[in-house]
N, C-alpha and C positions, 0 to 999 in steps of 0.2 A: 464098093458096097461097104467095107470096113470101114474106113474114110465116115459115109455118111452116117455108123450107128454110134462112131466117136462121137460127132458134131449133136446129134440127137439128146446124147447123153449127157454132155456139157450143157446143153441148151435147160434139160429138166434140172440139173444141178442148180444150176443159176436163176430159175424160176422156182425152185423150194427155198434156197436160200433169200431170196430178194421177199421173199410173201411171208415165211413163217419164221423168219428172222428175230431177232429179240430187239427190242427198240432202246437206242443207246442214249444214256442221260448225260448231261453235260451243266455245272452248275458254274455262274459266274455271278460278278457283280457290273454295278453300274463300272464302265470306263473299264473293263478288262478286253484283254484281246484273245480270242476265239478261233479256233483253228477245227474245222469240220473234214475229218477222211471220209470220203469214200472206197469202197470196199470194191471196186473197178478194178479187175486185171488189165484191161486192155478196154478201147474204148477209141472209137470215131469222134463220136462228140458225146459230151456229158453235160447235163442239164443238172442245175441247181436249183432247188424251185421251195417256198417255204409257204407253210399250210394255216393263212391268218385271215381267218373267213372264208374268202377264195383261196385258190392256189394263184401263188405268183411264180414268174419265174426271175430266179434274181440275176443269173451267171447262166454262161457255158464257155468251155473251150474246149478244143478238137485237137486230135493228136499232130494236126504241122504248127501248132504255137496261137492258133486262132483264140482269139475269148471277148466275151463281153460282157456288160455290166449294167442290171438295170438302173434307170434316171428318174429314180423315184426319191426324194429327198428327203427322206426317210433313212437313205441307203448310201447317200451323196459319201464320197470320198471316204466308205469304209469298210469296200468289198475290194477283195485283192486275191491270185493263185499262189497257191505256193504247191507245184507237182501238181497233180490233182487235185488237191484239197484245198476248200475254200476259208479264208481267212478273214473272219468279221475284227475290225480294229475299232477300238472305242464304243462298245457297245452298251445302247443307251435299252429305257424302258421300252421303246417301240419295234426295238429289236428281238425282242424274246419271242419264243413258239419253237414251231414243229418243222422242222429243215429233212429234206430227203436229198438223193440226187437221182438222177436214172439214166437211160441211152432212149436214143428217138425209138417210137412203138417196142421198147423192150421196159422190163419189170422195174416196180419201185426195187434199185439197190441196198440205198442206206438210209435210215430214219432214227433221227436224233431230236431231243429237246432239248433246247437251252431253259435252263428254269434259271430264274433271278435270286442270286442269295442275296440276304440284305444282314449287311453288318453296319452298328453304329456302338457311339462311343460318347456316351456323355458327362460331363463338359472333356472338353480336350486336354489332353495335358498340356504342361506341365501342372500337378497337383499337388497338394499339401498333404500331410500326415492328416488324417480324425474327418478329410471331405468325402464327401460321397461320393462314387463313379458307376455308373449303368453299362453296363455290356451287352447287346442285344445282338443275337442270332437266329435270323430264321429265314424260309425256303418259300417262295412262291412257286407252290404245285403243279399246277394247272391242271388238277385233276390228277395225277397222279400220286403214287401210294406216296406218304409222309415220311421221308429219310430222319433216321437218326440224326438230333446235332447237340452237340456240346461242344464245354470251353474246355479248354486246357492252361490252369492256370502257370507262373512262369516257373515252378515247380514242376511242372507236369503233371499237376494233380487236374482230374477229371470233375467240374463243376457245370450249374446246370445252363441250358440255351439263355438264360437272361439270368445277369449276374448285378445287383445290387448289394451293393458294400460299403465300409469306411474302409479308407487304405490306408496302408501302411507301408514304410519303404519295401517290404516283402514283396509288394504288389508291384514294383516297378520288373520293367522286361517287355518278353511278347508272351501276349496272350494269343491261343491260338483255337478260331471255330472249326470244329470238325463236322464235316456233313458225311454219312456213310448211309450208303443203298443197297448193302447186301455186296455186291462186286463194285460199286463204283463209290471212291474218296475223294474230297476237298477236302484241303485245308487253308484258313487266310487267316493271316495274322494281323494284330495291332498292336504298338506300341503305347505301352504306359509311360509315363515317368513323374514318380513321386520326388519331391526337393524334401530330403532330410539332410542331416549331419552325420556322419560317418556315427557306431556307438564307440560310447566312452570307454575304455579301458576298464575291466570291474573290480580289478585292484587299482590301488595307490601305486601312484609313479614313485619312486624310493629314489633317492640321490643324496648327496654329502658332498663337504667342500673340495673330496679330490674325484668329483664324477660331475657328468654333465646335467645341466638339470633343461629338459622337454616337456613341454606341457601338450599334449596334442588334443587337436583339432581340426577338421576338415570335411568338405564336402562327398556326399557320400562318393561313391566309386560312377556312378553313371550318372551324377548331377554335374553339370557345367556350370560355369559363372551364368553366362546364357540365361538358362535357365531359371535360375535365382533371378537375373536381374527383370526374365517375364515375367514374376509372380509379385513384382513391385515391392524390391526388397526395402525396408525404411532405414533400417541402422544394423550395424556386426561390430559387436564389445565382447572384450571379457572384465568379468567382475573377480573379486577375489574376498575372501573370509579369513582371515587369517585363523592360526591354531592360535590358543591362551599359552601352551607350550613357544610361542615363536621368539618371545619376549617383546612381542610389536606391542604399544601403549594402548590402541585405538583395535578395538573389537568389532566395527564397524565394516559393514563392505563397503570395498573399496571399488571403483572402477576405474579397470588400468590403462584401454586402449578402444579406440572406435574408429573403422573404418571411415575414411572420407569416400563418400560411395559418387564424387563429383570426378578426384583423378584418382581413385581406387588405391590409395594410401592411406598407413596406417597414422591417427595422431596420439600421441601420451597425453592424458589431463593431468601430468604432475604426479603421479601414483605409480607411473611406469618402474619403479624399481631399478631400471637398469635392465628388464628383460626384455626381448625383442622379437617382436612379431617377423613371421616370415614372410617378406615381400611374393607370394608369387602364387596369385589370386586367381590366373589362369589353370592350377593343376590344382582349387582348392584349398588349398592350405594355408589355416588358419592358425596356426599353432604359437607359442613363446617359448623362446629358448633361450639359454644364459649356460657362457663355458665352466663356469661353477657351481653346485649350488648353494647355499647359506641357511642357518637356523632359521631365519626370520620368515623362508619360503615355505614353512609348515602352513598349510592351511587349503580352504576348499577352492578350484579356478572353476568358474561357469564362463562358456562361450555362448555367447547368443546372437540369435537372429532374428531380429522380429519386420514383421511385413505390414503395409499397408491395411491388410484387411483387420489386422489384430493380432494375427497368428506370431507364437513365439516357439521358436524351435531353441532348445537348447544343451549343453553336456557339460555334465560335473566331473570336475578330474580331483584326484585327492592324491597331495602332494607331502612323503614323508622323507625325513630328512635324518638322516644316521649320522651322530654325533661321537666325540670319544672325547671323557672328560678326566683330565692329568689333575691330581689331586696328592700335595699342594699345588706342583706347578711342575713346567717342564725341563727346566732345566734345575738337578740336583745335583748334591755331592752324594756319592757314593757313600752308606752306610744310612740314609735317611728312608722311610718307611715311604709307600707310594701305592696310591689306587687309582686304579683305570678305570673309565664306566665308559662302556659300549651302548648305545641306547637309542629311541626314536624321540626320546621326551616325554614317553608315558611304556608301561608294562609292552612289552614283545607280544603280539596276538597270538594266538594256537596255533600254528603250524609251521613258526619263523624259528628260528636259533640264530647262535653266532658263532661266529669261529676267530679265533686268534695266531695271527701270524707273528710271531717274536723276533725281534734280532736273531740273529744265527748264533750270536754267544750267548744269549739267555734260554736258561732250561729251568721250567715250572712244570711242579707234577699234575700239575689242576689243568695243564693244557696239553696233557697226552690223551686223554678224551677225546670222542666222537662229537660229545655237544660241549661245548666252552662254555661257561658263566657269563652273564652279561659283565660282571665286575669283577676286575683282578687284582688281587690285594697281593704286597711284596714288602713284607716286615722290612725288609732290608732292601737296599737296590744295590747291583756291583755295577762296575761298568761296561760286563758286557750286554746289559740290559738296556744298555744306550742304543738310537738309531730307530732306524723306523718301526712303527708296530700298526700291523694293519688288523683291521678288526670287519669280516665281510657277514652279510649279511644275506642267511642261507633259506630257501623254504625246501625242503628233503635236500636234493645235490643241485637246484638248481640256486645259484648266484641272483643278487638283486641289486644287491651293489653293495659298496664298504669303502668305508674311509681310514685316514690313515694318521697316524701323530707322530710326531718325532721329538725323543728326549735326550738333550744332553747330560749326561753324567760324570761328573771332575770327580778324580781322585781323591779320597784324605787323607792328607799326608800324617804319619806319626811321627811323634817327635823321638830321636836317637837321642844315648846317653850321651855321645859328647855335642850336642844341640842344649841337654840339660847341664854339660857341665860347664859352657858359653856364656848360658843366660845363669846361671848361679853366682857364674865368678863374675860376670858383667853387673848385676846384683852387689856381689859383695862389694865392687870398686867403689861402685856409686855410695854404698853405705859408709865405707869409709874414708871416703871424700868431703860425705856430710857431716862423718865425727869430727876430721879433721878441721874443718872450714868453724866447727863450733869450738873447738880448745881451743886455736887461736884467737877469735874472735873474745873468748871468756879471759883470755889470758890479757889481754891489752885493756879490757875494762880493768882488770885489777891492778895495771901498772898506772891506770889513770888517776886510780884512786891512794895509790901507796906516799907517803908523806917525803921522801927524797924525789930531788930534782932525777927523774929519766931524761933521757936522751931526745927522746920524744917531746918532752914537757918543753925544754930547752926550747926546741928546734920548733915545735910549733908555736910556744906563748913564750918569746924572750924577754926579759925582764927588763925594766931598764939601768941605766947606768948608777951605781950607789950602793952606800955600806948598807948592809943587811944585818942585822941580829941574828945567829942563831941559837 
């Protein structure tokens, strides 16, 4: 008698449950796969049966492994069990409604709708910066109350069920629709992907003859070559402006380098400088580099990309270059006067300074300061002032770069008194060598002239034979 008021009472459980049960929503798209529990403890055979017009019946299997599958072709190869529950795979429009299950002459168990979400995306990516992209999310009802849905842009920021825009690389990522019905959530995402350039650096790249000099450029982080080459990319240059500080002749832009987009190499039209694109077009990078850099690299680089349709993508990089100017020159003697200039080739902007690194044997009081002068004046130079002098180039405590000069400085020797008493008496020999060289020379004209026969007279104009008067 116990026994049968258990079984009774189970019996009314499962008949309040199965009738005023709350009807479970299920939201999907075209081609997803669908997985339907029933809410069966235990069960002989279980009936699937889905409510589209008529009731059909789609499935059933029975607790020793039995089951079958209606051959309605509608349904063809995409009804399958998994435990009890039935698994709709690739489900199309014809497939949506009202799904229950139950046990032979016992109560509806479980009652579920499939409603159709429909998400699109127009045009597909890959996209350009300034195009316009459509987002569209919404729910096919079926009568049923109207679920919340929104986007969730790749921010996470909450926008509305249809999204019309111009994009921006910002916009690249997943966007994701969210449907919510009070207790039940979808979410399905879609992939963006905008083709820009990486951004440009907002300061100037800074480098001098003892740093390296990088001009960068590159594909943004989630653009592939790929991608670029789906958007029918036409040409990738860089141009160059040079500074009026460079000393270059031609003010002119220049263009330095242009992708062969046939074997994805770079060629020089002759402008190339000597600086060198980096080969390696798979991780993006567009960039020139050179292991020095030179006065003459002052000026503006544009990297560009422009496409078929028109579109030109591009980035300005500004390239400043720290000089140190030896005034007169670098190699001195010791005791001659000498100015340094630290410089970009135009005034230092607000917020930059210099700093001066001396030889170890030179000490200037103008550079025990926190902020160094861009110019260093040294009335006098000694030789510990010789050697390197670096001159870096600071914005608060962080480094930007700095270059370096090196001055030789020779001794001057002074001259010692016995130096001046060498060159005195060496002096006087000479002068009395010239006195000398002149009394004889004056002394022989007067013997030339004196009216007796000399020795000399004789001996060079002898007379000839015969009496002579005297």
């Amino acid at each position: 008698m116990k026994n049968l008021i258990q079984s009774v009472l189970i019996l009314i459980a499962v008949l309040i449950s199965g009738t005023s049960g709350a009807e479970e929503v299920v939201y999907a798209q075209v081609g997803d796969t669908v997985t339907l529990k029933c809410q069966a403890d235990s069960y002989r055979y279980l009936y699937w049966k889905i409510d589209d017009t008529v009731i059909k019946d789609l499935a059933w299997i029975n607790d020793l492994g039995g089951k079958h599958f209606i051959t309605d072709e509608a349904w063809s190869n995409k009804l399958s069990f998994s435990g009890d529950s039935l698994v709709i795979t690739n489900i199309q429009e014809a497939n949506f409604g009202k799904f229950f299950c139950q046990m032979p002459s016992g109560p509806r168990l479980t009652s579920i709708k499939i409603l159709q979400l429909s998400v699109s995306m127009t045009p597909r990516s890959p996209l350009l910066p300034g195009e316009s992209l459509t987002l569209s999310c919404s729910v096919n009802t079926l009568g049923n109350k109207k679920p919340q849905v929104h986007w969730l842009n790749p921010q996470d920021k909450k926008e509305n069920s249809l999204v019309n825009k111009r994009v921006t690389s910002q916009d690249t990522g997943k966007w994701t629709c969210v449907v919510t019905d009070g207790k039940n959530k979808k979410e399905t995402r879609v992939s963006v992907t905008v083709v820009d350039l990486s951004p440009a650096p907002s300061d100037p790249k800074y480098t001098s003859k003892s740093k390296t000099l990088n001009i960068p450029c590159s594909f943004a982080p989630h653009v592939s070559w790929e991608h670029v080459k789906a958007r029918d990319v036409q040409e990738i240059y860089w141009q160059f402006s040079p500074d009026p500080s460079s000393g270059l002749v031609s003010k002119d832009t220049q263009k330095l380098y242009f992708l062969n987009l046939n074997d994805s190499l770079w060629k020089n039209t002759g402008q190339h400088r000597e600086l060198r694109p980096v080969q390696n077009l798979k991780n993006g990078d567009l960039s020139l580099s050179r292991k020095q850099g030179r006065e003459e690299d002052r000026g503006n680089y544009v990297c560009n990309m422009k496409f078929k349709s028109g579109a030109i993508l591009n980035r300005a990089v500004r390239v400043e270059v720290l000089q140190i100017i030896s005034s007169p020159q670098t190699d001195l003697v010791s005791g001659q006067p000498l100015n340094l200039s630290c410089s970009l080739g135009h005034p230092l902007p607000s917020g930059l300074h210099v700093k001066w690194s001396p030889p170890p044997g030179s000490s200037l009081p103008a550079l025990k300061s926190e902020h160094h002068p861009a110019d260093v004046i040294i009335p006098e130079v000694g030789t510990g002032d010789g050697g390197k002098w670096e001159c870096s180039l600071l914005q608060g405590k962080n480094q930007l770069t700095s270059a370096v000069i090196t001055l030789k400085i020779g001794e001057h020797r002074k001259l010692s008194v016995w130096m001046l008493v060498i060159i005195c008496s060496a002096a006087a020999i000479v002068i009395l060598i010239v006195i000398l060289v002149f009394i004889l020379c004056r002394r022989r004209k007067v013997q030339l002239n004196h009216p007796y026969i000399s020795f000399c007279e004789t001996t060079l104009n002898p007379k000839p034979k015969g009496f002579y008067r005297t």
